[in-house]
C-alpha positions in Angstrom: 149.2 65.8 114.5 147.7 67.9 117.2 145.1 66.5 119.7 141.5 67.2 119.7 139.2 66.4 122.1 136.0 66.4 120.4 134.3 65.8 124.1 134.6 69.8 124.7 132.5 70.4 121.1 129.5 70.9 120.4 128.5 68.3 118.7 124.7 68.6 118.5 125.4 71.6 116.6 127.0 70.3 113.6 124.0 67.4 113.3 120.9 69.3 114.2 118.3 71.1 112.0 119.0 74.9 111.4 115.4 76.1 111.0 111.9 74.0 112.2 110.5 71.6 110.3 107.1 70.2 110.6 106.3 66.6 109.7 102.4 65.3 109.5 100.5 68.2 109.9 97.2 68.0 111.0 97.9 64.7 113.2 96.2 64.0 116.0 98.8 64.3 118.9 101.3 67.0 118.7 104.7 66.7 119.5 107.1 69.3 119.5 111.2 67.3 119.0 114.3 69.2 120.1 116.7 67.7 117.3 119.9 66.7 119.3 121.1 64.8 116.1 117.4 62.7 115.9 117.3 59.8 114.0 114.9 59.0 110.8 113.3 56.6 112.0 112.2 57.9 115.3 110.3 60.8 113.2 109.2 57.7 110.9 107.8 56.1 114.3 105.9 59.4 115.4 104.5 59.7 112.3 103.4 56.2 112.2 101.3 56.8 115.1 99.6 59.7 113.5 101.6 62.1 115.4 102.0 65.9 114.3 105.9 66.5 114.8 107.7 70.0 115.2 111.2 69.4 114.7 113.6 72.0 116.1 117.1 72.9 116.6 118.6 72.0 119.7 119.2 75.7 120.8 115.6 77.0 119.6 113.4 78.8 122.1 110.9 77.1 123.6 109.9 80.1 125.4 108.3 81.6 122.6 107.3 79.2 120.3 104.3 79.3 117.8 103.8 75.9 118.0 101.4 74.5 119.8 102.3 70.7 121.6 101.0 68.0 123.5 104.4 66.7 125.0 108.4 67.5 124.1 110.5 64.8 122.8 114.5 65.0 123.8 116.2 63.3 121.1 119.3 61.3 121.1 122.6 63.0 119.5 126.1 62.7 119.8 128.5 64.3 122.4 128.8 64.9 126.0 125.5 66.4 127.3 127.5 69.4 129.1 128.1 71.4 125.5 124.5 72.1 124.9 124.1 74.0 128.1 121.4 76.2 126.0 118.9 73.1 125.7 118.6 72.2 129.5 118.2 75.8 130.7 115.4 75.7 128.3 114.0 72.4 129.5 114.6 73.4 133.2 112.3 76.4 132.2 109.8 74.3 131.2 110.1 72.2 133.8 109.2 75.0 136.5 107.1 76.3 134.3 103.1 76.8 135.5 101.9 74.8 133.1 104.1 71.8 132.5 103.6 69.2 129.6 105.1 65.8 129.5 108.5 65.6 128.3 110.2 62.2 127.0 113.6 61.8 126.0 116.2 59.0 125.0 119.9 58.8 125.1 121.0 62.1 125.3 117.7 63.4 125.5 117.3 61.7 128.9 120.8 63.0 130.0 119.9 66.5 129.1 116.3 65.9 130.5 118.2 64.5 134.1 120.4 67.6 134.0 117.7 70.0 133.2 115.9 68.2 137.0 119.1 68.7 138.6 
C-alpha cells in the first residue's frame, strides 16, 4: 500500500460548503463565517445570540462580497493551515484593508488569522 501524506491536501476543501448559506436572517449582528470545516454547533451558538450568519467556502471572495458584516469568523477545520493559501491572502487583504472589521477565529481559524498577520 502506497503512502499518503494527507498533511500536503487540502483538507478544508473536501469539508467546507460549496456555495453561501445564510443562517438567521434579519438578526441583529451580522457575521460573515469562512467555513474551514465549521462545526454545528458553533452556527447553533451564533444563532443563539441572535446573530445573522453568512456561511462561506473557505476559498470565497471576500473582496467582492454582497454581504454585508459586522466582524469575520475564521472557523476551525481539519489540516495543516499551509494548503489553504487562498483564505489568508484573502484575510491579509482585509487586514490592510482601509476599513478593517473585527475578525475572530479558532483553531485553524486562528492559525490562518496568525499567518494572514505575518
Amino acid at each position: 500500500v502506497p503512502f499518503v501524506d494527507i498533511g500536503a491536501e487540502n483538507l478544508v476543501a473536501s469539508v467546507s460548503v460549496s456555495e453561501p448559506v445564510t443562517y438567521n436572517a434579519g438578526g441583529s449582528r451580522r457575521v460573515l463565517a469562512i467555513d474551514c470545516g465549521i462545526k454545528a454547533n458553533i452556527i447553533r451558538e451564533l444563532v443563539k445570540r441572535d446573530c445573522e450568519v453568512h456561511l462561506v467556502p473557505w476559498d470565497y471572495d471576500l473582496s467582492t462580497t454582497e454581504y454585508a458584516y459586522d466582524g469575520i469568523f475564521l472557523s476551525n477545520g481539519p489540516g495543516d493551515p499551509a494548503t489553504v493559501q487562498a483564505t489568508v491572502d484573502a484575510i491579509g487583504a482585509l487586514i490592510s484593508g482601509r476599513t478593517p472589521k473585527p475578525i475572530f477565529g479558532i483553531c485553524m481559524g486562528n492559525q490562518l488569522l496568525g499567518r494572514a498577520a505575518g
